[in-house]
Every structure is written in C-alpha cells, then in structure tokens.
C-alpha positions as CSV (number, residue, x, y, z in Angstrom):
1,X,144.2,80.7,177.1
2,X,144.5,82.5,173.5
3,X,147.8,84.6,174.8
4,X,147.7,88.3,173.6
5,X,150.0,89.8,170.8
6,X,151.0,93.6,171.1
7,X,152.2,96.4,168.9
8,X,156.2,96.5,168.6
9,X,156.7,100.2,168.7
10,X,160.6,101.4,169.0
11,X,162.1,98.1,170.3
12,X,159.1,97.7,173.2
13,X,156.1,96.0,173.4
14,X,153.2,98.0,174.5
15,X,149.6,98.0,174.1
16,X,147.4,99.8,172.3
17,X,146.5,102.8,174.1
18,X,143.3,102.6,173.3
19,X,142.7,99.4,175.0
20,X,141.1,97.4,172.5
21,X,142.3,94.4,171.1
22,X,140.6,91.9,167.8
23,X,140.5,88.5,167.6
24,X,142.1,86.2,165.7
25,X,140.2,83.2,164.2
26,X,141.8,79.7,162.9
27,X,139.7,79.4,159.3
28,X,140.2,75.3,160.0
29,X,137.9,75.4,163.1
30,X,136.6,79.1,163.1
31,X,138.3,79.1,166.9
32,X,139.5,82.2,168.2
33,X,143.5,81.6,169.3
34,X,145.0,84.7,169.5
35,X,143.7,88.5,170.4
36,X,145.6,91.4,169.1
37,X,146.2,94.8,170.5
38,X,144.8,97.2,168.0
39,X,146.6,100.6,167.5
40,X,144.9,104.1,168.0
41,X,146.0,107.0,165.6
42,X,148.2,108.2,168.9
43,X,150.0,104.9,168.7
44,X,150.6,105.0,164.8
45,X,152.6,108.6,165.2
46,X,154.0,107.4,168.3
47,X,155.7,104.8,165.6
48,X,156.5,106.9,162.9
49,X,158.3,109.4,165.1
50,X,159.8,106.2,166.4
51,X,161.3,105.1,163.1
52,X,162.3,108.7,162.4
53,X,163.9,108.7,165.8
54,X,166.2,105.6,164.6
55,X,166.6,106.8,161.4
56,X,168.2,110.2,162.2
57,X,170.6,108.9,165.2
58,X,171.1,105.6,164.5
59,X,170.3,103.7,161.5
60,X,171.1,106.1,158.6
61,X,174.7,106.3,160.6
62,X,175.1,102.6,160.7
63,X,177.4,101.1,158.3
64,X,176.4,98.9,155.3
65,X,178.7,96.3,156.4
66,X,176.8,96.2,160.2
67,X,173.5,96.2,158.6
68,X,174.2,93.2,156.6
69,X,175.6,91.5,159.4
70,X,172.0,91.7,161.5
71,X,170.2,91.2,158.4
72,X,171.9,87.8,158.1
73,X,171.3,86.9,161.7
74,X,168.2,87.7,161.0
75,X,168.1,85.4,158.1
76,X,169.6,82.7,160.4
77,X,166.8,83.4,163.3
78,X,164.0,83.0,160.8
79,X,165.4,79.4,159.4
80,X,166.1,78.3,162.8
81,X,162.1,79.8,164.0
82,X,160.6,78.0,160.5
83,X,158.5,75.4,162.5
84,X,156.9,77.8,164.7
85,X,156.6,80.1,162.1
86,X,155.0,78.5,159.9
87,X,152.5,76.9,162.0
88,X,151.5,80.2,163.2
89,X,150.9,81.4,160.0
90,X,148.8,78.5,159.2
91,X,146.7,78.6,162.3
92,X,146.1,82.4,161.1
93,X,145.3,82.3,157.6
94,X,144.8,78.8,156.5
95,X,147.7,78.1,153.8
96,X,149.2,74.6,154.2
97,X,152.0,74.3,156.1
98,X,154.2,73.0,153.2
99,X,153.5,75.9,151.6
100,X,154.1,78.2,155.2
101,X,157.7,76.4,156.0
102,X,159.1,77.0,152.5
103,X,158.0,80.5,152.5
104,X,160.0,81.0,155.5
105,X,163.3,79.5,153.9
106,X,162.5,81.8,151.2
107,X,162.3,84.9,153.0
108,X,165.3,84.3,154.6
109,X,167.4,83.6,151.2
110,X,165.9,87.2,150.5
111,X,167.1,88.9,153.2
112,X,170.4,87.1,152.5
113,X,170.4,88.5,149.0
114,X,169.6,92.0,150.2
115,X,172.3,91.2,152.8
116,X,175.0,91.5,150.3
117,X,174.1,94.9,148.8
118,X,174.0,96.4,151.6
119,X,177.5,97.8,151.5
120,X,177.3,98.0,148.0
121,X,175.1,100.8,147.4
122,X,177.8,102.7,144.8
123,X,176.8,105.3,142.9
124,X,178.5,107.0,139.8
125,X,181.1,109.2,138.0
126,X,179.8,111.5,135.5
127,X,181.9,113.0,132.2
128,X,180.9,116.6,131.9
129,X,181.4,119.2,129.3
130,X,183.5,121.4,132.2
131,X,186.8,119.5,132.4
132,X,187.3,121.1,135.7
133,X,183.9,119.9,137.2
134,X,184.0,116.4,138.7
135,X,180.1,115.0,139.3
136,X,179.1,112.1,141.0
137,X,176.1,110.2,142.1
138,X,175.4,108.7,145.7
139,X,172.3,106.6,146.6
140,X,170.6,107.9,149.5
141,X,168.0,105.8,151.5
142,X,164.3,107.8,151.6
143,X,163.9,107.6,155.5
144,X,161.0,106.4,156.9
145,X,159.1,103.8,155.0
146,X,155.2,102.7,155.9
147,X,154.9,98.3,154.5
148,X,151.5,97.5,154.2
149,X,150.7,93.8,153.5
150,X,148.0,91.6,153.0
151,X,146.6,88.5,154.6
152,X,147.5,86.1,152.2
153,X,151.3,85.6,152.9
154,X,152.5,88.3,155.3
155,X,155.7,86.8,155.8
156,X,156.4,86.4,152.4
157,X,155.7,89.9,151.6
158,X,157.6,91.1,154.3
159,X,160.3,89.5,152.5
160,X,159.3,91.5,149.0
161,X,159.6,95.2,151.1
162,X,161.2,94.5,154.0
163,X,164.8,93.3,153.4
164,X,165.6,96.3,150.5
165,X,164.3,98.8,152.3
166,X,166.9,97.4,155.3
167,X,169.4,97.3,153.4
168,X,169.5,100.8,151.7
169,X,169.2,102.1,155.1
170,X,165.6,102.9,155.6
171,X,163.5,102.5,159.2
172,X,160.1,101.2,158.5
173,X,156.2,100.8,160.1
174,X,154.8,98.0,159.1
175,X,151.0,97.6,159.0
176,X,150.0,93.9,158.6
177,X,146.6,93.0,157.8
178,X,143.6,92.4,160.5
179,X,143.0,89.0,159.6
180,X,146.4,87.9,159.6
181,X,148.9,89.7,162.1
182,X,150.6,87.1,164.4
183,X,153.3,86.3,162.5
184,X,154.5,89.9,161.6
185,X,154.1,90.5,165.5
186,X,156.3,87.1,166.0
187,X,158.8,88.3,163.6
188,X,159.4,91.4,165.7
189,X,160.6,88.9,168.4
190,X,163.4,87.5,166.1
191,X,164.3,91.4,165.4
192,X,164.5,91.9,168.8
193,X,167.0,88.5,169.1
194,X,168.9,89.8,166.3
195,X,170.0,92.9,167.9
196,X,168.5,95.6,165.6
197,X,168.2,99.1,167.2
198,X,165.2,100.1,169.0
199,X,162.7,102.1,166.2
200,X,164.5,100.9,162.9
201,X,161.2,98.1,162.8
202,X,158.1,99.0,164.3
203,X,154.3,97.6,163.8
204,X,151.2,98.9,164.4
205,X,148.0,96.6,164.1
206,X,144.6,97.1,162.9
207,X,141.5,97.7,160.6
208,X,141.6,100.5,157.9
209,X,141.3,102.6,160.0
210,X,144.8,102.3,160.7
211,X,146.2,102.2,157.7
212,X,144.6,105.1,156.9
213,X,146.2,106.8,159.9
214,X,149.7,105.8,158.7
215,X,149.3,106.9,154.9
216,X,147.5,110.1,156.0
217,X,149.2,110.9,159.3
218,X,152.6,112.4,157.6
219,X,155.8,111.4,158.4
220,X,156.4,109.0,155.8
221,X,158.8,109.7,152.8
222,X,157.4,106.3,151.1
223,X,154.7,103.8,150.8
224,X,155.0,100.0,149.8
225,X,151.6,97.8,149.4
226,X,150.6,94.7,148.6
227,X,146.5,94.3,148.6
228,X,143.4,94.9,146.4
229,X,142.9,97.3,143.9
230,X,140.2,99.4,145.8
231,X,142.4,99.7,148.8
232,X,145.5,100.6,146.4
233,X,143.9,103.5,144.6
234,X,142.9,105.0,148.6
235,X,146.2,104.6,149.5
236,X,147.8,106.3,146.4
237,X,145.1,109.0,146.5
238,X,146.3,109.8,149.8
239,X,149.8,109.4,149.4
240,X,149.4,111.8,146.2
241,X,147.8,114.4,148.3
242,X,150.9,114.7,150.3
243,X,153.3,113.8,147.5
244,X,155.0,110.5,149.0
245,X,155.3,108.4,146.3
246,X,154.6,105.0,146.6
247,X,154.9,101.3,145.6
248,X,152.0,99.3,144.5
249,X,151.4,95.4,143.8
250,X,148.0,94.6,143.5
251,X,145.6,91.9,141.8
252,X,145.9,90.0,138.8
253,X,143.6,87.6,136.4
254,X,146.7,86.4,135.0
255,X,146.2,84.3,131.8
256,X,148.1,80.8,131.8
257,X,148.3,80.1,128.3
258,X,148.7,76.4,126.6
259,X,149.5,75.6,122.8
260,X,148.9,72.8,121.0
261,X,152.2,72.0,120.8
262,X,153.3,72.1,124.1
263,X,154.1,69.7,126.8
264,X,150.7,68.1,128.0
265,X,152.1,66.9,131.2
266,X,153.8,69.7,132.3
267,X,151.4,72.1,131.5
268,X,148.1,70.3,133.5
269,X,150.7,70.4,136.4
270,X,150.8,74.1,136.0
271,X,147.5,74.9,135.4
272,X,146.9,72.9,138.4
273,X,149.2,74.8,140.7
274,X,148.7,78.2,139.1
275,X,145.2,78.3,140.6
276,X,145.4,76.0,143.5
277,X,148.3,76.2,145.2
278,X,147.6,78.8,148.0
279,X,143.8,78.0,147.2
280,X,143.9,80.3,144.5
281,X,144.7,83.2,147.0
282,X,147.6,84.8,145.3
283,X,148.1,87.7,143.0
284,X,149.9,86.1,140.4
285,X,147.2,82.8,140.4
286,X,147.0,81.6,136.4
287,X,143.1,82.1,137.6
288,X,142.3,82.5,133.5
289,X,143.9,79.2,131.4
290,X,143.7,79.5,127.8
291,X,144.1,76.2,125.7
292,X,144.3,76.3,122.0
293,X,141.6,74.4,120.3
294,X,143.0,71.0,119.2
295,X,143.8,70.1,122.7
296,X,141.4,72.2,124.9
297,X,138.7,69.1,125.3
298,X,141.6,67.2,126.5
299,X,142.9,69.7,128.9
300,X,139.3,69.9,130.3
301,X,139.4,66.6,130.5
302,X,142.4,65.9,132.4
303,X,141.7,69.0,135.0
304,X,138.4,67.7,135.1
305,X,140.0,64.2,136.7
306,X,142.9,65.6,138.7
307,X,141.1,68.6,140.8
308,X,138.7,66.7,142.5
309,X,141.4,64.5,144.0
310,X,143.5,67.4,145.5
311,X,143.4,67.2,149.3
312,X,141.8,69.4,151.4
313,X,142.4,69.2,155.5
314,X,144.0,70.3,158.4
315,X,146.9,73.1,157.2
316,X,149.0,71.6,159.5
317,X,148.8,68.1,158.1
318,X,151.4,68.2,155.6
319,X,149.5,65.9,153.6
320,X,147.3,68.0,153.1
321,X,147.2,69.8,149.4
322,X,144.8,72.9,149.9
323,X,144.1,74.7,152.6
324,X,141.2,77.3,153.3
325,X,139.9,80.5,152.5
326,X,141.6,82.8,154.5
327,X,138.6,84.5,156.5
328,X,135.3,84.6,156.5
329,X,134.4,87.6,154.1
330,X,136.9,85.9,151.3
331,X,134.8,82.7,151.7
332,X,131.6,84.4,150.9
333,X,133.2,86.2,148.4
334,X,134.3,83.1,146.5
335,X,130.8,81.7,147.1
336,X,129.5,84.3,145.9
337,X,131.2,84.3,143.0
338,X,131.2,80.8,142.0
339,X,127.5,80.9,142.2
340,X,127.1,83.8,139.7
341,X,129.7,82.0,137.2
342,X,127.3,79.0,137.5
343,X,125.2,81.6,135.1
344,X,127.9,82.5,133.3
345,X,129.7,79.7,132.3
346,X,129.5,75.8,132.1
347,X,130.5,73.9,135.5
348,X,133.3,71.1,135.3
349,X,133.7,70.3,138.7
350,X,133.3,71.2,142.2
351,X,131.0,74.4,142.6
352,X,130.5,74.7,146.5
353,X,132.0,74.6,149.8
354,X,133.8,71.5,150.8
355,X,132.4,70.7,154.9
356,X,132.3,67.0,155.0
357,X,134.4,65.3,157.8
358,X,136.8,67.1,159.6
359,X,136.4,70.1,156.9
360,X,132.7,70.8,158.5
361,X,134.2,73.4,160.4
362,X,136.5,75.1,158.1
363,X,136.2,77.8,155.0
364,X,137.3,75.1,152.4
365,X,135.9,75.8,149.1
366,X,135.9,72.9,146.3
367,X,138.8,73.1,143.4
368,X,136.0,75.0,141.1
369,X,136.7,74.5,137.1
370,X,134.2,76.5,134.4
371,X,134.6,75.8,131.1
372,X,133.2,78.0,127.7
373,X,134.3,80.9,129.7
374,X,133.6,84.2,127.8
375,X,137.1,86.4,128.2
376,X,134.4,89.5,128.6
377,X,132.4,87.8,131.6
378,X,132.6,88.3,135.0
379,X,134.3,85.5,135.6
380,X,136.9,86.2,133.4
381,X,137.6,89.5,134.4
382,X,137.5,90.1,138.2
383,X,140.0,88.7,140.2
384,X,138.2,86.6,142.6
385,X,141.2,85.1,144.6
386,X,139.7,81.8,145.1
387,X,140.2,78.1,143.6
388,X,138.6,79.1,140.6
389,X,139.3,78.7,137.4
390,X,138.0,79.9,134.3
391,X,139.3,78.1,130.8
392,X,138.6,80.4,127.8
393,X,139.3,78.2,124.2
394,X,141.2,79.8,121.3
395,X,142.4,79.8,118.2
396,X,145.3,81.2,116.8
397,X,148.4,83.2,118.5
398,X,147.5,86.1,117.6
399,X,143.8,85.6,119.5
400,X,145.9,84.3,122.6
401,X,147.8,87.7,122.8
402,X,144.1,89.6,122.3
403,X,142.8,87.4,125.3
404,X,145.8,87.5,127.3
405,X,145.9,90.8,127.1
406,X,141.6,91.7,127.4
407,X,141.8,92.6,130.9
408,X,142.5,95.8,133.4
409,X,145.0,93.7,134.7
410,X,148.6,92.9,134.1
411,X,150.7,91.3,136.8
412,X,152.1,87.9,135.2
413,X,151.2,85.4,132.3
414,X,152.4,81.8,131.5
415,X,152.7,80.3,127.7
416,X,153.6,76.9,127.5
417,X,154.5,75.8,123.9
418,X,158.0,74.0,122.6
419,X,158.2,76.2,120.1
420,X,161.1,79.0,120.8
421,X,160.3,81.3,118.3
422,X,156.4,81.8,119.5
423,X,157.6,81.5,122.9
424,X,159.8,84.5,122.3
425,X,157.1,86.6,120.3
426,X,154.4,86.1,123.2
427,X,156.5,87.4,126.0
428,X,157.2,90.1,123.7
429,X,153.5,90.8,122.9
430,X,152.0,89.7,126.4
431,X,151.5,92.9,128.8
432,X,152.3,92.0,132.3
433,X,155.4,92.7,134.5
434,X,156.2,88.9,134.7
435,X,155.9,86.5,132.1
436,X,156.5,82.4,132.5
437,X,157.6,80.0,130.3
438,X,156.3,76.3,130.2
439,X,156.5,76.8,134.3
440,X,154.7,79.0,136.4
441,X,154.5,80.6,140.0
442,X,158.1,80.6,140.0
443,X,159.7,83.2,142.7
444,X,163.2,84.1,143.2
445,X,165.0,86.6,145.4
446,X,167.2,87.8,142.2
447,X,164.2,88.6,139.9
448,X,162.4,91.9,139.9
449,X,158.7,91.6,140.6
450,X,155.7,93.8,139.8
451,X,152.9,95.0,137.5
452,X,151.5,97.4,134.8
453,X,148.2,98.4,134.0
454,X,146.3,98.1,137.3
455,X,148.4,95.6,138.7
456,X,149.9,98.4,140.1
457,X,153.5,99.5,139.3
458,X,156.9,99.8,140.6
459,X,159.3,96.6,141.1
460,X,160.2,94.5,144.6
461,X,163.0,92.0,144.8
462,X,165.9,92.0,142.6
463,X,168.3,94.6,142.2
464,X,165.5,97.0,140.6
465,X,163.5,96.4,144.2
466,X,166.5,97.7,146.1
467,X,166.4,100.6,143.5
468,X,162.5,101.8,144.9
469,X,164.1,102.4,148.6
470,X,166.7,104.6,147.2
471,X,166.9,107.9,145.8
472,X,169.8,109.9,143.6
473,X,172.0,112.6,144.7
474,X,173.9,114.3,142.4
475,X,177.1,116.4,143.5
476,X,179.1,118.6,141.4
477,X,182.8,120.0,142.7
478,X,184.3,122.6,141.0
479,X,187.9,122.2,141.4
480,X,189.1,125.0,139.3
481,X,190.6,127.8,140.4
482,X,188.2,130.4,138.6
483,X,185.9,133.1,140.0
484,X,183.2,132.2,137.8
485,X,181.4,135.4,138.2
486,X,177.7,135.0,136.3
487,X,177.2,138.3,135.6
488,X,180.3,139.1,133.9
489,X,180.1,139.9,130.5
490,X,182.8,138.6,128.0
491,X,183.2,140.3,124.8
C-alpha cells in the first residue's frame, strides 16, 4: 500500500485540513507509490504563524553555538539516512541514484559548513568623525523565511537555502514542488530526530496554488526560489507588492565553450556531462556547446559516438547513466521541443523517446545532439531542461564572448582552452554569475552561487549565501558627557 506523507507543521504531523491528498508517480514505471497531503491556505498560515511562533520564543534566543550543534547532528542523520534517501528521491523524480546518494553527502558537507558560522556571525567597529561616538554593526537574522524548490533536486536545494538561513538564526516554510515532495517530507523526520524545536522547520505541500498562498499570505520577511523563470517573476511580483525582498535562481542556457587549443579529452567529457548528467534537468546544464572551427567536425564527431552509448535504465540501478524526465509535462515538453529543433537545426543523434525493453514504461528521452545550431533559434535560446544539446560553430574569441553572451540568460559558462591568458580574458568578458574553467558542473559548499540577467539574482552557499539571510544593524553610543542640545545656537 502507497503509505501517505503529511505536512510537518510546528514539529507535528497533521493532515491537510482540507482533506485532499496528490499522488505521487515513479517516472520509471509511471506507478503511483506515494500520496501526499495537500495544504489549504488555512494550513499555510497555520505554518507561518508556526515558524514566527519559534522564532520569537525560541530560535532567535538560541545560541549560535546550540544551533550548530543540531545542524551537525543533522548533517550526521542525513549521511547515516543516504540509502533511503536517495532511493526515495529517485523513485520520485527519476535522477539516478548515483547522482541521488552523492547529493545527499553533499548536503550534509553544507550544513556542516554553515555549521561553523553559526556562532560566528560578527559584525563591525566603525571610526567616526565624533571621537566620543563608538558605532558598531550586528547581523541580525530576517525572521521567518518561505524556501521554495523545484523538482529537480529538492534535497540538494534544500541544502543551497536551508542550512544559511539555520544558521543566521532564521525559522523557515518550505514549499517543495508537487511532483517531487517525499523527500522534503522525509527530511522533516531526521529534523525531528535531531532535536530541533517545534516550528523553527515546517512544510506545506502542494500545487501553485500554495505557493501562491505563502508568498501572498504575509508573514514572511523573505523569499528564496529555485524554479522557472515564469514562476520567478509571479513570485517577485508578489513579493514586491508587499516589499519582502527575495532570492531568485532560475534557468540558464549556459554556453560550454571549447577552443581549439584546448584539451580534447577533457572537454568531450564535459560537454558530455554538462548536458546529460541529471538528463539535462539542471539550471546550470552546458545545454549550448560552442566549439571553435578547426576542431568542431571532430567534436561532433566524437559526441556523435559517445551519447548514444550512455545508459539509460532503472534509477536505482547504479549502472545506470541517465535517468528520466522527471514528470510527465517535462517529457512532453522535451518532445516537444526536440521535434520543433528537428526544423531548426541538423539532427546528430537520438531525436525521440527511448521505450525499448524495460524503458517502455518510463519518460526516458534519447541523448538528443543538433548540430548548425543558429545562437538566435529557438533552440538556442530557451532553456528546455532536457538531454539536449545544441552545438553552435565559431570563429574567433571575440565571436565566442558575442555568442556566449547572446542570450536572456546568465547563470554559468564553461571555456576550456590551455591558454591562461584567454582563459582569464573570457571569464572576465563572459556574463554569468559562475564561470568554469576546462571543468564544469562543479559545486562546492564554500563557493557563492547564483545569476545575473534573468537567471535571477542574489547568491546561495558560501559566505555571501549566509550574507542573504542576514540583515545590518547599525548602533551608535554616545559616551560623552554633553547635552548635545540641537537647537542651540553657537556663535
């Protein structure tokens, strides 16, 4: 029997009031294995008055040095959980499990990292012009924070919000995505184990509809989200009209960039990986690869015989190499795609869903390649978060930067040359938040992590995502003896 996940709402489960619950669906076998509660608008305040609740008695009281301590066990719980985690999050969204375990590892060096800071929150002294004026700075946590994730890796982005805001002393509401809740639900469960006050994590689950009723419902001081760009400018506009400010990481059509000069080898590995890995279902996928001309037939070449052997099964099977799309609507999207850049563009290999065997059942999409992409195409400028890949040839560096650069987006960007010096002036010229150097998809709990242009903006991990959770307060003691009287008059 599919057992039934409910909302965590200040340290108890409950379900939702209004008495509904949603399905959720394995994209291997398109089997329904879990149901979820879903929230009503009475159950969303019900958690935001919970997390204010913990915030004003509890949390905001609680030490630095305490909440380190259950953000490590915490840490510890999650390593020790990373087989059932993992397959859970598999079963839900279809990444491969090798992909799912290491994630989990990952989030837990986070919260680790975010650990240590959190009695380290110092602020400043400040020189003024009054000698007998001493002004300081303290950082201050916001209060209540609404996380909103998406379905691709909603552990793993739990681990880009959740662990800062922790640690600068924030309570949160998390709102996982509809097609992929259990694991944030399951999570809760090692919160619980970890001995974190009643309220200081809570999580509603749900459609839009929900998430709406967080961002718009008050009682929020600020917004993380990770998710598309049409979702991110509703959630901003909202936010806006209630002046919460707000955190956003949205899509990409990153550009993965390979010179003549660079390492062959190395860089069909990362081309390779910067679209498939995940099955292309990531923000930061190298979903455009530009390769200079005197090597781009090659390059073609060689993708065109490696992709077709990547494995596609069963997630679980840790042989397995690619996974699914992630529900239903992504697949047809993909599809849908795929057959309009079939127009666009010339077809290398694959082209259509992959249901032979034991995939019959499954959303598995074949590793797509197009080639003669035109940078101003469809294909090339819509991210379409599939195992797709566009390759656009150039010339010089200079027509590299213009390409790189030729689209609304601007979250990351590889270059892979062995030259320093033009490997220094691209990440100068390139316009995204990350750039790689002859590697790419590389994610670390020390480095910041974010977008410009609409990629969104505002930073997550590293010392400047700890920054985003807290705010400034500036104090000034007068410690003269003077009656400072304003409206005296000196002659």
């Amino acid at each position: 029997m599919a057992e039934l996940y409910k909302l965590f709402i200040n340290g108890e489960w409950r379900e939702g009031s209004g008495g509904n619950t949603f399905p959720a669906v394995n994209p291997f076998n398109q089997e329904v294995w879990a149901h979820v509660c879903e929230a009503s608008e009475d159950d969303v305040r019900a958690a935001v008055a919970a997390a204010r609740q913990a915030y004003e008695t509890k949390w905001r009281k609680t030490t630095g040095l305490e909440r380190g301590r259950l953000m490590l066990r915490l840490a510890e719980l999650l390593e020790q959980n990373a087989d059932r985690m993992a397959t859970l999050e598999s079963t839900d969204n279809g990444k491969t499990i090798r992909e799912t375990h290491a994630q989990m590892f990952y989030v837990a060096r986070i919260f680790r990292f975010f650990a240590g800071y959190a009695d380290k929150l110092w602020g400043a002294t400040i020189p003024l012009d009054q000698p007998n004026v001493f002004d300081f700075t303290v950082r201050e946590p916001y209060g209540v924070i609404g996380i909103i994730t998406a379905w691709n890796s909603p552990i793993a982005l739990i681990g880009n919000k959740l662990p800062a805001a922790l640690a600068a002393g924030n309570c949160v509401v998390i709102k996982p995505s509809e097609h992929a809740s259990v694991t944030t639900l399951e999570f809760c469960k090692l919160v619980e184990q970890a001995g974190f006050p009643p309220g200081v994590i809570n999580v509603v689950t749900g459609d839009v509809k929900i998430g709406r009723a967080l961002v718009g419902g008050g009682g929020l001081d600020k917004i993380t989200f990770t998710g598309s760009g049409r979702a991110g400018r509703d959630i901003a506009s909202m936010a806006g009209q209630q002046l919460v400010p707000v955190v956003m990481e949205l899509g990409g059509k990153s550009p993965n960039i390979i010179f003549a000069d660079a390492d062959l080898d190395r860089a069909e590995v990362g081309a390779l990986a910067g679209i498939f890995a995940a099955t292309g279902q990531t923000c930061i996928a190298g979903s455009r690869l530009l390769v200079q001309r005197p090597v781009y037939d090659e390059m073609i070449r060689r993708l065109a015989a490696r992709a077709p052997r990547i494995v596609l099964g069963n997630p679980l099977d840790r042989t397995t190499e690619m996974g699914t799309a992630a529900n239903e609507p992504q697949f047809r999207r993909i599809m849908d795609f795929i057959r309009q850049g079939k127009e666009q563009a010339r077809l290398v290999t694959g082209g259509g869903p992959a249901n032979q065997g034991e995939l019959a059942k499954g959303l598995f999409v074949q590793p797509t390649i197009f080639a003669d992409v035109d940078n101003k195409s469809q294909l090339a400028q819509e991210e379409i978060f599939g195992p797709v890949l566009s390759v656009i040839p150039f010339e010089t560096e200079e027509e590299a930067v213009e390409l790189g650069n030729g689209t609304a987006f601007g979250l990351a960007s590889g270059v892979w040359t062995q030259d320093i010096s033009r490997a220094m002036r691209m990440t100068r010229e390139l316009r995204s938040g990350v750039v790689w150097v002859n590697t790419y998809r590389m994610v670390t709990a020390q480095a910041p992590f974010g977008g410009v242009k609409e990629s969104g903006f505002g930073r997550e991990r590293g010392e400047l995502g700890l920054a985003e959770f807290t705010v400034t307060k500036n104090v000034m003691v007068d410690f003269s003896t003077e009656a400072r009287d304003p409206f005296a008059i000196k002659a």
